[in-house]
Every structure is written in structure tokens, then in C-alpha cells.
SEMIKE-672002 format. One record per residue: chain; residue in one letter; x, y, z of N, C-alpha, C in turn; residue number from 0. Coordinates in pm, 1 decimal. Each point is the difference from the previous one (the first is absolute). Layout:
% SEMIKE-672002
<site A, a, <X, Y, Z>, <X, Y, Z>, <X, Y, Z>, NUM>
...
This chain:
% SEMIKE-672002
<site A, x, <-1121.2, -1281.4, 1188.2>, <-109.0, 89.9, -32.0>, <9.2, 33.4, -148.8>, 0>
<site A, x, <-102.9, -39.6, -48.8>, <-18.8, 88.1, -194.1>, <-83.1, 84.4, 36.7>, 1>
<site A, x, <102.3, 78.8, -96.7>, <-71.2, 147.7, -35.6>, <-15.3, 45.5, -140.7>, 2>
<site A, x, <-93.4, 60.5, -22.5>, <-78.3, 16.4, -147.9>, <150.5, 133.0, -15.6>, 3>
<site A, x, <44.7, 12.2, -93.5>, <104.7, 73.0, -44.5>, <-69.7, 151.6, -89.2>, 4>
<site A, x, <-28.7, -68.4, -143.5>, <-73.7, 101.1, -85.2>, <-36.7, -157.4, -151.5>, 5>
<site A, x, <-60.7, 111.1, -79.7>, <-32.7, -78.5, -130.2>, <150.2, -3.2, -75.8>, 6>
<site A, x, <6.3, -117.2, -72.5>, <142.9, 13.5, -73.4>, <50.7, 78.4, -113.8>, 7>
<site A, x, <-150.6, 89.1, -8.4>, <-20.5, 47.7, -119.0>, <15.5, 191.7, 38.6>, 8>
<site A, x, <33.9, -46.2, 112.2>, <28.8, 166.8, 132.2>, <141.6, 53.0, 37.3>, 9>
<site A, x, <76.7, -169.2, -72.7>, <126.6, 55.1, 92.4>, <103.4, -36.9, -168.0>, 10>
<site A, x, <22.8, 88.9, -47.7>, <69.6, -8.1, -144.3>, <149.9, -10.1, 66.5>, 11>
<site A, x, <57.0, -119.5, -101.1>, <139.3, -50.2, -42.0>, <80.8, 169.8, 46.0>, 12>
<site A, x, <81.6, -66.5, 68.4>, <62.6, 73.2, 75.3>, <41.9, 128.0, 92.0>, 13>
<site A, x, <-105.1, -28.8, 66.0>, <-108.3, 49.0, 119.9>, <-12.8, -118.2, 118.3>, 14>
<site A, x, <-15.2, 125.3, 125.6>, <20.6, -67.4, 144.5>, <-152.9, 21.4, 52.0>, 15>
<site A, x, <-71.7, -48.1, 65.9>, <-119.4, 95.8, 90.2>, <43.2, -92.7, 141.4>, 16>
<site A, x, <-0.7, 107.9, 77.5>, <15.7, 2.2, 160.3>, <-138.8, -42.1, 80.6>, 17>
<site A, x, <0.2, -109.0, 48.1>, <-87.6, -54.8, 103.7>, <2.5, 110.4, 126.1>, 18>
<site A, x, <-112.5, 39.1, 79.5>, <45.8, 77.7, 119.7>, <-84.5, -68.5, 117.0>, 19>
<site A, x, <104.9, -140.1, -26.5>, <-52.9, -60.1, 188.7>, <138.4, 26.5, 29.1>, 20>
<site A, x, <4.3, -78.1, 128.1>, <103.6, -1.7, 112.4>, <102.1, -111.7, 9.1>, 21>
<site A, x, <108.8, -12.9, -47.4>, <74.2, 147.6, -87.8>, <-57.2, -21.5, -107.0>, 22>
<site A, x, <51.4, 83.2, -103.6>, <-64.1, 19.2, -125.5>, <56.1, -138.1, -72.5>, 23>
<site A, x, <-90.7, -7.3, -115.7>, <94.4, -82.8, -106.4>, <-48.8, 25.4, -132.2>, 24>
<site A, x, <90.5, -6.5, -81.6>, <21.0, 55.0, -156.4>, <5.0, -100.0, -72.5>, 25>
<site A, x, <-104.9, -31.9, -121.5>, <-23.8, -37.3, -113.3>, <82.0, 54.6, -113.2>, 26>
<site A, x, <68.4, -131.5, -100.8>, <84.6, 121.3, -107.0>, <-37.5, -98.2, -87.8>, 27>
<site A, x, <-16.9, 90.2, -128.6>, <0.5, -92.3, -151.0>, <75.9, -15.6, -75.6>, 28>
<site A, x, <88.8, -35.1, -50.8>, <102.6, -26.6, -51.7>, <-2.5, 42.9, -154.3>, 29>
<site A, x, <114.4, 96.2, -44.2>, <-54.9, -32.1, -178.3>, <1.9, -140.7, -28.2>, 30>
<site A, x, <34.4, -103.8, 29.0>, <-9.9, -164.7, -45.1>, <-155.4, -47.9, 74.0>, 31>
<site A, x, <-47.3, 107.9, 43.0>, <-136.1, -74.2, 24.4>, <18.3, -73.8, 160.2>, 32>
<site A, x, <56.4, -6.2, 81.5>, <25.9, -61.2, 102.5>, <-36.9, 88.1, 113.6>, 33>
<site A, x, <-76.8, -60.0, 90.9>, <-62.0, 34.3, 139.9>, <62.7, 8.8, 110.5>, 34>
<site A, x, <56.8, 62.2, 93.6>, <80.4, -35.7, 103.2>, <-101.8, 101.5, 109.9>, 35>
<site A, x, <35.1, -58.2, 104.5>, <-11.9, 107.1, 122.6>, <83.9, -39.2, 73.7>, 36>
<site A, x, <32.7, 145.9, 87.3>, <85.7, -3.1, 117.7>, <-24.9, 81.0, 105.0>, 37>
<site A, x, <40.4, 36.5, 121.2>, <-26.4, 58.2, 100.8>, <71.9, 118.2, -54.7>, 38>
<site A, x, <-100.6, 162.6, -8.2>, <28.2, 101.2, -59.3>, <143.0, 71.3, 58.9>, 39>
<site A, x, <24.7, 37.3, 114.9>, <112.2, 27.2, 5.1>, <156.6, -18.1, 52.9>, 40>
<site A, x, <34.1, 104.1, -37.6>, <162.9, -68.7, -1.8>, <-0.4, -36.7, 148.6>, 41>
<site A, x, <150.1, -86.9, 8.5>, <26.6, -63.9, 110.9>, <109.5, 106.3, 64.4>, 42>
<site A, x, <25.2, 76.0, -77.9>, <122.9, 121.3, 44.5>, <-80.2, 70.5, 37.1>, 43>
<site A, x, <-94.4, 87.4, -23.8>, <-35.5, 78.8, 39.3>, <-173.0, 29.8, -45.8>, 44>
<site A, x, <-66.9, 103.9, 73.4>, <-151.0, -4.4, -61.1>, <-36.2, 91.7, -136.6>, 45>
<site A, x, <-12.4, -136.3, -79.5>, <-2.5, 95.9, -136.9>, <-81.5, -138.6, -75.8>, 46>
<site A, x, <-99.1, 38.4, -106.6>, <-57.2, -92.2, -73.2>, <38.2, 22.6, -100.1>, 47>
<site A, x, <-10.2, -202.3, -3.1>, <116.8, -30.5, -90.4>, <-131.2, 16.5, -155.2>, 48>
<site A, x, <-117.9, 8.5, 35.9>, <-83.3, 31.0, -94.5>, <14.4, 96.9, -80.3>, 49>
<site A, x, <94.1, 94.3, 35.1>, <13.5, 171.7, -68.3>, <170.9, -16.8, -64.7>, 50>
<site A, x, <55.6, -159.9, 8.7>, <145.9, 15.6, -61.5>, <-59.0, -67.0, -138.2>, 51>
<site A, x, <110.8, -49.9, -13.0>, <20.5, -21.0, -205.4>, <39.0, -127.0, 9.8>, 52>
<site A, x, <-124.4, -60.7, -87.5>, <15.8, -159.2, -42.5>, <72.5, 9.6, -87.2>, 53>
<site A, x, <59.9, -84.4, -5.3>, <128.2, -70.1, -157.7>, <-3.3, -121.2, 25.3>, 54>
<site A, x, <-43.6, -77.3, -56.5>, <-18.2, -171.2, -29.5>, <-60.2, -12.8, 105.7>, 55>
<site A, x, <15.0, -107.1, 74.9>, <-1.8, -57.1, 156.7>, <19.5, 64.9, 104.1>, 56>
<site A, x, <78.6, 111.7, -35.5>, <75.8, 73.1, 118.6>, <-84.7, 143.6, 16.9>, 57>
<site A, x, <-38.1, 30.7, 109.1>, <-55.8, 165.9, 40.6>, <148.0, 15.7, 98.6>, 58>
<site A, x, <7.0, 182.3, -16.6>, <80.2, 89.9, 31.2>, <-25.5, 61.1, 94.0>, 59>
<site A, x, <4.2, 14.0, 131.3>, <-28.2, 71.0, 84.0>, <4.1, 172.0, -18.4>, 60>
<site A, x, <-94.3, 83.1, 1.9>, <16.1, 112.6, -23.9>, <85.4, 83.4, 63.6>, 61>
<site A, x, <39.1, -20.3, 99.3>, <22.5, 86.4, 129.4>, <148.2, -6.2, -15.7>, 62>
<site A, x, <58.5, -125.6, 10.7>, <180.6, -26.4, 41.6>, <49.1, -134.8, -120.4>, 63>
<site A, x, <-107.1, -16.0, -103.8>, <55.0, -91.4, -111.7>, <78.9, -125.3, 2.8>, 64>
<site A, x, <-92.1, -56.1, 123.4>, <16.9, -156.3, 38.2>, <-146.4, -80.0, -122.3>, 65>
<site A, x, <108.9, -108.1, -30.0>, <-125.7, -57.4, -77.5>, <-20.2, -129.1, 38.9>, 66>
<site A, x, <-155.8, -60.6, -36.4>, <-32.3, -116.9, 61.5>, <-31.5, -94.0, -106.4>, 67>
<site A, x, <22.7, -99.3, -2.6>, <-69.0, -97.3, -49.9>, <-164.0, -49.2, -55.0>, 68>
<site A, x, <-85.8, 34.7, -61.0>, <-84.4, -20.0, 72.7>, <-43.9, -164.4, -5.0>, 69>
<site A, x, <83.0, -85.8, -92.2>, <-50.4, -151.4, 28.0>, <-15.7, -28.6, 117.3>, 70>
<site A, x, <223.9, 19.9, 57.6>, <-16.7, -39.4, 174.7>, <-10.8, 84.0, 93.7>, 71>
<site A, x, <11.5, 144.2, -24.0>, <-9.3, 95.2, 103.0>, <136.8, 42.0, 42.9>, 72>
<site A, x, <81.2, -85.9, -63.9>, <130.4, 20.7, 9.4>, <84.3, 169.9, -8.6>, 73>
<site A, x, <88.3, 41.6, 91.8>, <75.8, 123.5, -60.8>, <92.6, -33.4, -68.4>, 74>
<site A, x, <-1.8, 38.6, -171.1>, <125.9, 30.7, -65.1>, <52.2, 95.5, 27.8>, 75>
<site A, x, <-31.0, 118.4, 81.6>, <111.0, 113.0, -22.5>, <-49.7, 106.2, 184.5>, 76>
<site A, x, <138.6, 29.5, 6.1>, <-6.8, 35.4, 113.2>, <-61.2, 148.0, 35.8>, 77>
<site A, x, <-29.6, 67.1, 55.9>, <44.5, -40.9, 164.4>, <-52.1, -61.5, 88.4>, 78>
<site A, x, <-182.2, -40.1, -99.8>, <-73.7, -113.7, 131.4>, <82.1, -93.3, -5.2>, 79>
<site A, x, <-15.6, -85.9, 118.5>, <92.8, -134.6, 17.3>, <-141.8, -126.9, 10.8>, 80>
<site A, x, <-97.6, 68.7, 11.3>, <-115.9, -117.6, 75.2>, <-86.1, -39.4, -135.9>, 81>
<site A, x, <-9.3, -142.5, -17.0>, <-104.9, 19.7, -176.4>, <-160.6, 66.8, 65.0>, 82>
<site A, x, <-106.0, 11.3, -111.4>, <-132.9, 36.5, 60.4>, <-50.2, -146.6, -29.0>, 83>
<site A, x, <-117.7, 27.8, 79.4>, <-80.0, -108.7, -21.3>, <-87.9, -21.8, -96.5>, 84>
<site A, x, <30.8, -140.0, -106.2>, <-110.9, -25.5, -93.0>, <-167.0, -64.2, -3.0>, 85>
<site A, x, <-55.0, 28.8, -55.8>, <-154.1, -56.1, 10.7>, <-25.7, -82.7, -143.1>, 86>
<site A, x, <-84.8, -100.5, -6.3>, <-79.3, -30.0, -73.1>, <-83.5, 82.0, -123.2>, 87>
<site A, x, <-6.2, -35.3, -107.8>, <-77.2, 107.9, -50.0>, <-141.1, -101.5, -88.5>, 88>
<site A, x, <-124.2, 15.9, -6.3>, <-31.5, -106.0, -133.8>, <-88.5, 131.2, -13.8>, 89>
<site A, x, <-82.0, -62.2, -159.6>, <-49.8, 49.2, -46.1>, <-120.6, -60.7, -77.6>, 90>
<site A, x, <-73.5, 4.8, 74.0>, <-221.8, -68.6, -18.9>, <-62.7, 62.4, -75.8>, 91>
<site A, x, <-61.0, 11.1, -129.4>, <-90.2, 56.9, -43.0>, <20.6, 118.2, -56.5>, 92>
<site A, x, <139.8, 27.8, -26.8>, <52.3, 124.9, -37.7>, <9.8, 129.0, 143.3>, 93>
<site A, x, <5.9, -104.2, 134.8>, <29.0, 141.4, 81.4>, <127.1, -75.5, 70.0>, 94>
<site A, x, <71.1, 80.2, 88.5>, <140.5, -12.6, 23.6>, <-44.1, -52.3, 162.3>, 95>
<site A, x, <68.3, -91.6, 39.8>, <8.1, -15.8, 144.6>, <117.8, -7.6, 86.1>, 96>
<site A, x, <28.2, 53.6, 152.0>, <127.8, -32.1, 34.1>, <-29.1, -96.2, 126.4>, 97>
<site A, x, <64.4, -125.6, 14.4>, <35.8, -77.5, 130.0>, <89.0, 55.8, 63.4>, 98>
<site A, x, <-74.5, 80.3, 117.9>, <104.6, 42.3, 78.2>, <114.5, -72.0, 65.9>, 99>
<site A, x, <99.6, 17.8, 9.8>, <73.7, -116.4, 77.8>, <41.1, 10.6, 162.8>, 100>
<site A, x, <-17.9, -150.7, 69.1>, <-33.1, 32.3, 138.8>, <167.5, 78.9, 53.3>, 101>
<site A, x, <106.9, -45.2, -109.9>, <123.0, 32.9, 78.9>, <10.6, 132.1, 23.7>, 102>
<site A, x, <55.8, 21.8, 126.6>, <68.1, 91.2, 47.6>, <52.6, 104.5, -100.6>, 103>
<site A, x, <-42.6, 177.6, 13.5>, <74.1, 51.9, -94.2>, <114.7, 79.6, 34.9>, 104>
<site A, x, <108.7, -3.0, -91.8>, <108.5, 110.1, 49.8>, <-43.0, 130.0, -34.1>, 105>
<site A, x, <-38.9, 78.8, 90.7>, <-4.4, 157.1, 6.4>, <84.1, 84.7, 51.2>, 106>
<site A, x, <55.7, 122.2, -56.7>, <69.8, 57.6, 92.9>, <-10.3, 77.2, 165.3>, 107>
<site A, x, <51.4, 30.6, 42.0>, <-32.1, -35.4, 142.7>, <-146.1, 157.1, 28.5>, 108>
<site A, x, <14.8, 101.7, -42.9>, <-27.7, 94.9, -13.1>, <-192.6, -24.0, -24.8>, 109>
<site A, x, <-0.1, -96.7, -113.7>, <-121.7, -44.8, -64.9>, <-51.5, -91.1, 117.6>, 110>
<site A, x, <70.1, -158.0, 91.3>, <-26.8, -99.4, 79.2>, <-24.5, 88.8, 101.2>, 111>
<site A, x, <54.2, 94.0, 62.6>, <-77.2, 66.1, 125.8>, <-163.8, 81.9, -21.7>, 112>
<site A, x, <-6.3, 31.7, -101.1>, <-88.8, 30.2, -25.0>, <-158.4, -51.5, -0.5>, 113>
<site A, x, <52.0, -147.2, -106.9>, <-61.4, -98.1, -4.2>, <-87.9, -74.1, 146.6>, 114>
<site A, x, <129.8, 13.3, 64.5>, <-29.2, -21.2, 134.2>, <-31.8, 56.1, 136.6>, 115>
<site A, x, <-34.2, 120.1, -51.0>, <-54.1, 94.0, 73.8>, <78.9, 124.2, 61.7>, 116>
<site A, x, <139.8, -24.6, 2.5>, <80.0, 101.3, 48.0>, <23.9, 133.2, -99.2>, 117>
<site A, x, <79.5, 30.5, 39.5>, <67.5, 127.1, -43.5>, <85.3, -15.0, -136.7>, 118>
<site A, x, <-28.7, 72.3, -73.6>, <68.9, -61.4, -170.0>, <116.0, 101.2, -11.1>, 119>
């Protein structure tokens, strides 16, 4: 699924904006100019990773200061153990787009019941 993000001219060098589908996913700009998205929150716990602190490649989880990757989604730093999931990003005409990705996301369990109708 693509989704229209914002204009590129909306989301200034080093700055996140938060998608709000299901689950969320977060757009970040890089001061080097670089596009990433990822599935907005942490895998430890429910917190968007949209409201932590980019430094290069890497966003900071606000909440418990696990950080992710955002090339691979990877965790450099603990206490999540699960990476998030990455998306596609391009950019047409000067507006931002994200390819959602079909894989499976790691959410924490709190957020997946939810998702799924139960009790969070």
C-alpha cells in the first residue's frame, strides 16, 4: 500500500511526522537529507518513536532509550530486543511517499492486543 506522506518541503531536515494508520508509521529526515520510514513504535514498549531524537540514522526511543536503526530497523541499544519494521520511502514531484511493507510488525504486546481487538 502507498501512502501520500506530506510535501518534502513540510517535513524539514531533522524532523519525524507520524503516519496515523494501523500501526502507525514514522517518516524522518535526516540532516544528510535522507528519507527513512519505520513502524512508529517501540518494540519494548508503547511509545512513539516519532517524539525520540534522531542522530544520523539512528532514532532514540523516548520512553526507555532503545535505539533503532532506521536503514534496517535494527536495535542498537537495549532494552527492545525486536528490530521495527522498515518501509519504502520515494519521492514524486516533490511529495513524500511511503510503501507500506506487507511484513509482519513487531509490536509490543500491550499495543498487538489492541490492534487486535482485545484488551491493551
Amino acid at each position: 500500500m502507498m501512502i501520500p506522506a506530506c510535501r518534502l518541503t513540510d517535513l524539514p531536515r531533522g524532523e519525524a511526522l507520524r503516519l496515523d494508520i494501523d500501526p502507525p508509521v514514522s517518516v524522518f529526515h535526516t540532516d544528510d537529507g535522507e528519507l527513512f520510514a519505520i513502524d512508529d513504535t517501540c518494540t519494548h514498549q508503547d511509545a512513539s518513536l516519532a517524539d525520540g531524537w534522531l542522530e544520523g540514522c539512528e532514532v532514540e526511543c523516548p520512553l526507555h532509550a532503545s535505539k533503532f536503526d532506521l536503514r534496517t530497523g535494527a536495535v542498537d541499544t537495549p532494552p527492545a530486543k525486536l528490530p521495527v519494521r522498515t518501509h519504502e520511502v520515494f519521492v514524486e514531484d516533490g511529495m513524500v511517499y511511503v510503501q507500506v511493507s506487507t511484513d509482519a510488525p513487531n509490536l509490543p504486546p500491550c499495543v498487538a492486543a489492541r490492534l487486535a481487538g482485545g484488551p491493551a
